[in-house]
N, CA, C and O of each residue as an XYZ file, in Angstrom:
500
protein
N      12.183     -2.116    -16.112
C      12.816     -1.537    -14.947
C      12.229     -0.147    -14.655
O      11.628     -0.102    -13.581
N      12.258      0.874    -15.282
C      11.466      2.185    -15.486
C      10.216      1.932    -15.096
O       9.791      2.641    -14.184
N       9.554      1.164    -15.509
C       7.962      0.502    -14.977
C       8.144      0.552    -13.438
O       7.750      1.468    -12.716
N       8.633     -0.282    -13.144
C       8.699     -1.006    -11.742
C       9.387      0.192    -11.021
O       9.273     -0.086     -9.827
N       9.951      1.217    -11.113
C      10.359      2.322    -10.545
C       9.193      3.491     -9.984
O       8.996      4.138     -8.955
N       8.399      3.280    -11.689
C       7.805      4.495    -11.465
C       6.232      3.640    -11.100
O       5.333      4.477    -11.020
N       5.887      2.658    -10.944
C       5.201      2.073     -9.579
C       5.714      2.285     -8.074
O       4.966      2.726     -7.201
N       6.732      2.018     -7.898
C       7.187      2.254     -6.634
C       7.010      3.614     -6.403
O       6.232      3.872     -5.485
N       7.461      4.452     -6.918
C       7.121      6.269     -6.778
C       5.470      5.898     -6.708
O       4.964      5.813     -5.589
N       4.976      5.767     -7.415
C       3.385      6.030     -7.392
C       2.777      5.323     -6.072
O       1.655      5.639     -5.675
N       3.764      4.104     -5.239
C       3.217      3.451     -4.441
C       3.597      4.625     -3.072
O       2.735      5.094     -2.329
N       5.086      4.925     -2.988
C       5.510      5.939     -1.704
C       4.788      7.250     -1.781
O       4.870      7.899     -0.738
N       4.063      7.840     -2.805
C       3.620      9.034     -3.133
C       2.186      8.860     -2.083
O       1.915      9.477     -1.053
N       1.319      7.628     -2.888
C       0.154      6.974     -2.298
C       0.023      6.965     -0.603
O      -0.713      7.652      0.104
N       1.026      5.915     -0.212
C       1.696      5.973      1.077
C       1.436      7.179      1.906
O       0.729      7.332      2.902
N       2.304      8.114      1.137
C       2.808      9.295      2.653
C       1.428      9.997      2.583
O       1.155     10.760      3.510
N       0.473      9.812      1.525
C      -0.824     10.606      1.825
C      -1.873     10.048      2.652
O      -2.773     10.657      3.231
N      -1.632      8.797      2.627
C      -2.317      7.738      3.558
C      -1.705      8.222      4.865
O      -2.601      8.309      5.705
N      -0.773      8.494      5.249
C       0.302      8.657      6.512
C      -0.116     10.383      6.675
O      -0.480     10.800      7.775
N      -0.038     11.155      5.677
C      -0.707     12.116      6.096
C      -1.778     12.671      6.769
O      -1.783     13.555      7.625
N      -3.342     11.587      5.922
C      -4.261     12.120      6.133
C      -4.949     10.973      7.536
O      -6.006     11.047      8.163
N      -3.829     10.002      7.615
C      -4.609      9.320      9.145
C      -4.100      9.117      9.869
O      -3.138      8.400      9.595
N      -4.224      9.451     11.101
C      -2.981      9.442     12.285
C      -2.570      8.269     12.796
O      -1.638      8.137     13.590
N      -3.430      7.181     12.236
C      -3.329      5.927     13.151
C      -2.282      5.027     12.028
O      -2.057      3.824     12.161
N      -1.730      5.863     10.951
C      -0.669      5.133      9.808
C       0.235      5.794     10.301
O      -0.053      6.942     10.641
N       1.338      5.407     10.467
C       2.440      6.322     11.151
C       3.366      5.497     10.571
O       3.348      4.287     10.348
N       4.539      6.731     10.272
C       5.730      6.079      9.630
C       6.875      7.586     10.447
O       6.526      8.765     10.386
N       7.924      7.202     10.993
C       9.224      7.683     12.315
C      10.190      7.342     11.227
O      10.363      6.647     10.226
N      10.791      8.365     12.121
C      12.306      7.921     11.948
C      13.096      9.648     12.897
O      12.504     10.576     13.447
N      14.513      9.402     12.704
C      15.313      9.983     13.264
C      15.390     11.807     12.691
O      15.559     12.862     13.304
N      15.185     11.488     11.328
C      15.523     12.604     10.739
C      14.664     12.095      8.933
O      14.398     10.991      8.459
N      14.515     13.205      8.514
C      13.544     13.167      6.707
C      14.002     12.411      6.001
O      13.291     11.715      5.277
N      15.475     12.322      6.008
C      15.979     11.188      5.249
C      15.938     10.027      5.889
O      16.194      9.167      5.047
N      15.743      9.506      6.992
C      15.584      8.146      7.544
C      14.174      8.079      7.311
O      13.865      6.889      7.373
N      13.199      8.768      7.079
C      11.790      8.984      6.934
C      11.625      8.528      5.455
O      10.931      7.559      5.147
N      12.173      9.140      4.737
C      12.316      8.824      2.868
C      12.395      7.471      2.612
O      11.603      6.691      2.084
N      13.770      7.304      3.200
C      14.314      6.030      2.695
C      13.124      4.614      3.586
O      12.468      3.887      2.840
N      13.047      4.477      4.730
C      11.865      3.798      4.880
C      10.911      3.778      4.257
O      10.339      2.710      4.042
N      10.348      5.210      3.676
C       9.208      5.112      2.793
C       9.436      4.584      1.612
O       8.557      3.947      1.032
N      10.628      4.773      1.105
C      10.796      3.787     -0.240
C      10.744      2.142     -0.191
O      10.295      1.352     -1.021
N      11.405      1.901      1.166
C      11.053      0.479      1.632
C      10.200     -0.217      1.626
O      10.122     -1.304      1.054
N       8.825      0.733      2.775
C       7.356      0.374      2.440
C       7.246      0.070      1.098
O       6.968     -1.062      0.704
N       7.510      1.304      0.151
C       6.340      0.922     -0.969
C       6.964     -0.134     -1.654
O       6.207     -0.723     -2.427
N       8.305     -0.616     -1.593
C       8.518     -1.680     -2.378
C       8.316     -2.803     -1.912
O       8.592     -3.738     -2.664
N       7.838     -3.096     -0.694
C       7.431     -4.404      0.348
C       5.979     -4.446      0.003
O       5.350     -5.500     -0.084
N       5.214     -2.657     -0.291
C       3.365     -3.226     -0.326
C       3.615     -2.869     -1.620
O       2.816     -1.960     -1.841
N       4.270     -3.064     -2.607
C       4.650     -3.075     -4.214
C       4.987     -4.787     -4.532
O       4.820     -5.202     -5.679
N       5.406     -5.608     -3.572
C       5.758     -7.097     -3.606
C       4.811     -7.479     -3.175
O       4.419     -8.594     -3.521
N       4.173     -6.809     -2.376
C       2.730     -7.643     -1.474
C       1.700     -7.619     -2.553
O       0.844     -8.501     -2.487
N       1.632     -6.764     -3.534
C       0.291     -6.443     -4.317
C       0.196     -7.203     -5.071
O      -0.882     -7.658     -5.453
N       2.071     -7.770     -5.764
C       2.124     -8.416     -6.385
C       2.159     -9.848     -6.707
O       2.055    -10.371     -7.817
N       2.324    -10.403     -5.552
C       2.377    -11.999     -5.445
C       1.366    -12.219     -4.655
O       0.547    -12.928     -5.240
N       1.020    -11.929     -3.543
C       0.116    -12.344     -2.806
C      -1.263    -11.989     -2.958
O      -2.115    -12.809     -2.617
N      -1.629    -10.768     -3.470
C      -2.986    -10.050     -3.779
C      -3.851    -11.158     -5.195
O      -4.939    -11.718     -5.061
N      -3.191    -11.188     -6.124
C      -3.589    -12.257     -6.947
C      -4.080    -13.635     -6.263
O      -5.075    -14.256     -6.635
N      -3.450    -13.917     -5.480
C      -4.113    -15.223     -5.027
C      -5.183    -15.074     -4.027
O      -6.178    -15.788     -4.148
N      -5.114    -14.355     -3.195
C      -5.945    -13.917     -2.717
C      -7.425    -13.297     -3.448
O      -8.554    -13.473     -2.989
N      -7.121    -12.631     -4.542
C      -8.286    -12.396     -5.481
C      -9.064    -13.058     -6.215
O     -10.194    -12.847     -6.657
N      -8.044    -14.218     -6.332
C      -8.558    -15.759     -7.329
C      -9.429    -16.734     -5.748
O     -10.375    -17.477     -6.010
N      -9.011    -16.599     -4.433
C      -9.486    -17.815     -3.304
C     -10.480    -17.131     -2.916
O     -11.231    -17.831     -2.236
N     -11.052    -15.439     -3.108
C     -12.245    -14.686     -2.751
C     -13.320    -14.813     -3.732
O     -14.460    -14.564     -3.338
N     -13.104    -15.228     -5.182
C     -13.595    -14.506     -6.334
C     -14.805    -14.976     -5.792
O     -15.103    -13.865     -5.353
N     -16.046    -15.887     -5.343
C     -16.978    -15.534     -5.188
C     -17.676    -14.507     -4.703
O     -18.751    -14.100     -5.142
N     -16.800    -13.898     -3.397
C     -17.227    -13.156     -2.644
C     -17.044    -11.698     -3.585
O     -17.528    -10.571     -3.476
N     -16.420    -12.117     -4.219
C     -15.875    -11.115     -4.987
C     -17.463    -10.630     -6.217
O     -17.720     -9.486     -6.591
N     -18.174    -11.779     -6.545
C     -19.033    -11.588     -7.330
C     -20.610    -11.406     -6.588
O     -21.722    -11.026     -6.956
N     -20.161    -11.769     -5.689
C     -21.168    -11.513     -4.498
C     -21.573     -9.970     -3.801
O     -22.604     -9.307     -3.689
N     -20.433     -9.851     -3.491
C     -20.264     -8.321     -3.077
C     -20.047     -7.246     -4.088
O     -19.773     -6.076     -3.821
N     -20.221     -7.841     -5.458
C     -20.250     -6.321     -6.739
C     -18.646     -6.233     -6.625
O     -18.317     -6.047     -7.797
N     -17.792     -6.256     -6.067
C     -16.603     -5.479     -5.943
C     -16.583     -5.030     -4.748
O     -15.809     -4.074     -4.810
N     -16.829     -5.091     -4.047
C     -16.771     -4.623     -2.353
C     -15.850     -4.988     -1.546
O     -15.172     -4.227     -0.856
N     -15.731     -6.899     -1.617
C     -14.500     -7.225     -0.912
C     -13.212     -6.958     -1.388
O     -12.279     -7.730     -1.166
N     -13.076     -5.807     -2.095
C     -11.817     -5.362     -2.692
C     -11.396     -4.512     -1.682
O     -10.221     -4.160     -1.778
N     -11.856     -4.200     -0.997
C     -11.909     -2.646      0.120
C     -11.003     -3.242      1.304
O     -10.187     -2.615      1.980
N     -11.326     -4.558      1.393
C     -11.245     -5.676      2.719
C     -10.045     -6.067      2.057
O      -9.033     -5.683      2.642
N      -9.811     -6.870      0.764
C      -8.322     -7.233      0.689
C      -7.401     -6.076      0.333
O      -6.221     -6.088      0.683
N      -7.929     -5.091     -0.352
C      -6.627     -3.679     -0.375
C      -6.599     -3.398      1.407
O      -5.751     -2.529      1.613
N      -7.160     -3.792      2.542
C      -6.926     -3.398      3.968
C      -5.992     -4.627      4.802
O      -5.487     -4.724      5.920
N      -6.075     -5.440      3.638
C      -5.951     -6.763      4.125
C      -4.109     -6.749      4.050
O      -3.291     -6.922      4.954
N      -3.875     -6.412      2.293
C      -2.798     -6.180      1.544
C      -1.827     -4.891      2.989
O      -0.805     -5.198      3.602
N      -2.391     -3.918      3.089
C      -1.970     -2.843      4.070
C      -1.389     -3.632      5.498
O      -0.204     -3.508      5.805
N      -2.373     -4.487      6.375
C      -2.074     -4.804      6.965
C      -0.835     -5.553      6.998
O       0.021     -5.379      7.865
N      -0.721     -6.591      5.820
C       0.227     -7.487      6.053
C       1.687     -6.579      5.320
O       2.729     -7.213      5.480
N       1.801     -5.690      4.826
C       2.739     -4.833      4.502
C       3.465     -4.084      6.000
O       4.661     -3.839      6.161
N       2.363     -3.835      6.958
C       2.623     -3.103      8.232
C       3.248     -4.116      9.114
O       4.029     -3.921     10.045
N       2.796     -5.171      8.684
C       3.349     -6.657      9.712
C       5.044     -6.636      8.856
O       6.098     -6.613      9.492
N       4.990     -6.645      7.898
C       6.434     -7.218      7.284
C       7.310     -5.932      7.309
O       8.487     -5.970      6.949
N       6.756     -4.882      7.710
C       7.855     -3.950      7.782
C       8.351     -4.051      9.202
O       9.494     -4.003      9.656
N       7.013     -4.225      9.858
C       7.777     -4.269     11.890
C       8.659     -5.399     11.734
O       9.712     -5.337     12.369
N       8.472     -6.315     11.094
C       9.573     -7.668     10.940
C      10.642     -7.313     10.283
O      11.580     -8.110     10.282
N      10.745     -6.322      9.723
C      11.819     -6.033      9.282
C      12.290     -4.421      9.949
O      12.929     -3.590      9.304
N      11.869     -4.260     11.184
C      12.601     -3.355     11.886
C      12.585     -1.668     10.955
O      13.414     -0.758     10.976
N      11.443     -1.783     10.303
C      11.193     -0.327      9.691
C       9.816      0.372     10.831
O       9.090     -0.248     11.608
N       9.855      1.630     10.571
C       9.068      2.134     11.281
C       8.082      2.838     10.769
O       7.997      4.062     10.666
N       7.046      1.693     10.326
C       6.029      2.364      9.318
C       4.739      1.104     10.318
O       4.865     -0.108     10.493
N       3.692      1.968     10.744
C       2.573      0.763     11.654
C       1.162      1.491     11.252
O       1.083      2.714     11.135
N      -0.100      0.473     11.025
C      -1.087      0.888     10.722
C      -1.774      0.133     11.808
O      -1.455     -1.020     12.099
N      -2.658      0.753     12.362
C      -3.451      0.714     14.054
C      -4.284     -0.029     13.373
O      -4.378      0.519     12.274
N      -5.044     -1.109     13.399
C      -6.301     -1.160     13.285
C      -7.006     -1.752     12.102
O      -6.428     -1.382     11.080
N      -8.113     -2.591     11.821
C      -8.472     -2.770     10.284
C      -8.959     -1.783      9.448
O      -8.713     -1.474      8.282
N     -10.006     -1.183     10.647
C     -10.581      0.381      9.562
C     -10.102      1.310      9.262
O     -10.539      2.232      8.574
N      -9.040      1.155      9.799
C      -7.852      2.174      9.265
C      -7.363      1.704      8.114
O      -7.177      2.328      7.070
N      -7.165      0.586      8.345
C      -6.595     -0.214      6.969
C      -7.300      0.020      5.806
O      -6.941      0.186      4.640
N      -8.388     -0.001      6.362
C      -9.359     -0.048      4.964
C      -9.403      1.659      4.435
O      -9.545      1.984      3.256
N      -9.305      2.282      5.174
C      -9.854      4.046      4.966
C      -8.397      4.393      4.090
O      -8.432      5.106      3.088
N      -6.853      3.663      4.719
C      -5.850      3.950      4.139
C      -6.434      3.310      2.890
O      -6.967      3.972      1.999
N      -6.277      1.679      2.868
C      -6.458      0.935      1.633
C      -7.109      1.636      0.020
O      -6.608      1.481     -1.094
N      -8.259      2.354      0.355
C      -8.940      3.379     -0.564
C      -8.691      4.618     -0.612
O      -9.360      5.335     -1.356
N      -7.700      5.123      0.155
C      -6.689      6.271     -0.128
C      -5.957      6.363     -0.609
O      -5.740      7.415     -1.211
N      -4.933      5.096     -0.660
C      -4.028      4.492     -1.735
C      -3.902      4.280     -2.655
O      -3.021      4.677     -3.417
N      -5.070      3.334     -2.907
C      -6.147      3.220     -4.348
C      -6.476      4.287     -5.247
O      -6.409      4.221     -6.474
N      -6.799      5.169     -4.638
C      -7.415      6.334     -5.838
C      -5.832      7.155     -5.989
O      -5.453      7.567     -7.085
N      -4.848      7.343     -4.488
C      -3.644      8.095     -5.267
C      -3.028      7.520     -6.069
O      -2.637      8.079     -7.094
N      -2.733      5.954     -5.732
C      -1.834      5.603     -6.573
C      -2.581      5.074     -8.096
O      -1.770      4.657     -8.923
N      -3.905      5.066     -8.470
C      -4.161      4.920     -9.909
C      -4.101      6.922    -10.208
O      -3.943      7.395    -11.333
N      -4.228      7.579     -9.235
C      -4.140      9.163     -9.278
C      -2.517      9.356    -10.258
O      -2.397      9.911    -11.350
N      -1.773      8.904     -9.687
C      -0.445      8.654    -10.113
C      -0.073      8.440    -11.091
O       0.218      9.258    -11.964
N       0.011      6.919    -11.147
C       0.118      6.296    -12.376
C      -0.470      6.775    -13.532
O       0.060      6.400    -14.579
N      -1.769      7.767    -13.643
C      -1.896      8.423    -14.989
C      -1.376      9.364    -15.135
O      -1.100      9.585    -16.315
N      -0.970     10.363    -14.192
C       0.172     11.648    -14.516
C       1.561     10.781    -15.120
O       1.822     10.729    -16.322
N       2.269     10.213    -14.202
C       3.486      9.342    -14.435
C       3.418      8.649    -15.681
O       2.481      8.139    -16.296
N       4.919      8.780    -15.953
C       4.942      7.819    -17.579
C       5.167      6.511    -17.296
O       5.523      5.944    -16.263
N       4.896      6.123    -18.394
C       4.497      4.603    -17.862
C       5.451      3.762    -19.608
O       5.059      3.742    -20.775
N       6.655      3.244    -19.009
C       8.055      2.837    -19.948
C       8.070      1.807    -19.365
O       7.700      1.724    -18.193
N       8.632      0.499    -20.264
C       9.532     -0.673    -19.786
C      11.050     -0.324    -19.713
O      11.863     -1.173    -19.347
């Protein structure tokens, strides 16, 4: 449980710097705390997305995967983003990412904060 917490922190931390540093990731709300609490939402929706769906997706690419050195990782961490931005508008949160190359520029912004993270953060079951 502690695990899965302090992923989620490492995922909303990741997040709002992605939302920081690109204008075309945008996450609203009314007031900081309607802003927070959505952001905790996100990261536990692209914290479920990473987790069930990214695996299969990594296993139906793996050629491309050995093909491209590691490259099409860039494309499914943009891929993963996107469909996180789709399931939050479906769920009436206000978090939207414009675009694929955005996706992707977030996707590897994410990537380096949130393994950035996870080594400061303790890491407990």
């Amino acid at each position: 449980m502690m695990n899965f917490l302090v992923k989620t922190i490492a995922n909303a931390g990741a997040l709002l710097v992605a939302i920081w540093l690109l204008q075309d990731i945008t996450l609203t709300g009314d007031s900081t705390g309607k802003k927070a609490w959505t952001l905790i939402l996100v990261a536990l929706i692209f914290g479920l997305v990473n987790f069930f769906v990214k695996p299969v997706v990594k296993l139906l690419t793996l050629p491309l995967f050995i093909l491209t050195l590691g490259l099409i990782t860039l494309v499914i961490n943009a891929l993963m983003l996107l469909l996180t931005s789709w399931l939050a508008d479906e769920l009436d949160l206000n978090f939207h990412v414009e675009g694929f190359w955005t996706a992707v520029l977030g996707g590897l912004i994410i990537s380096v904060v949130s393994w950035a993270l996870n080594v400061v953060l303790p890491e407990k079951d």
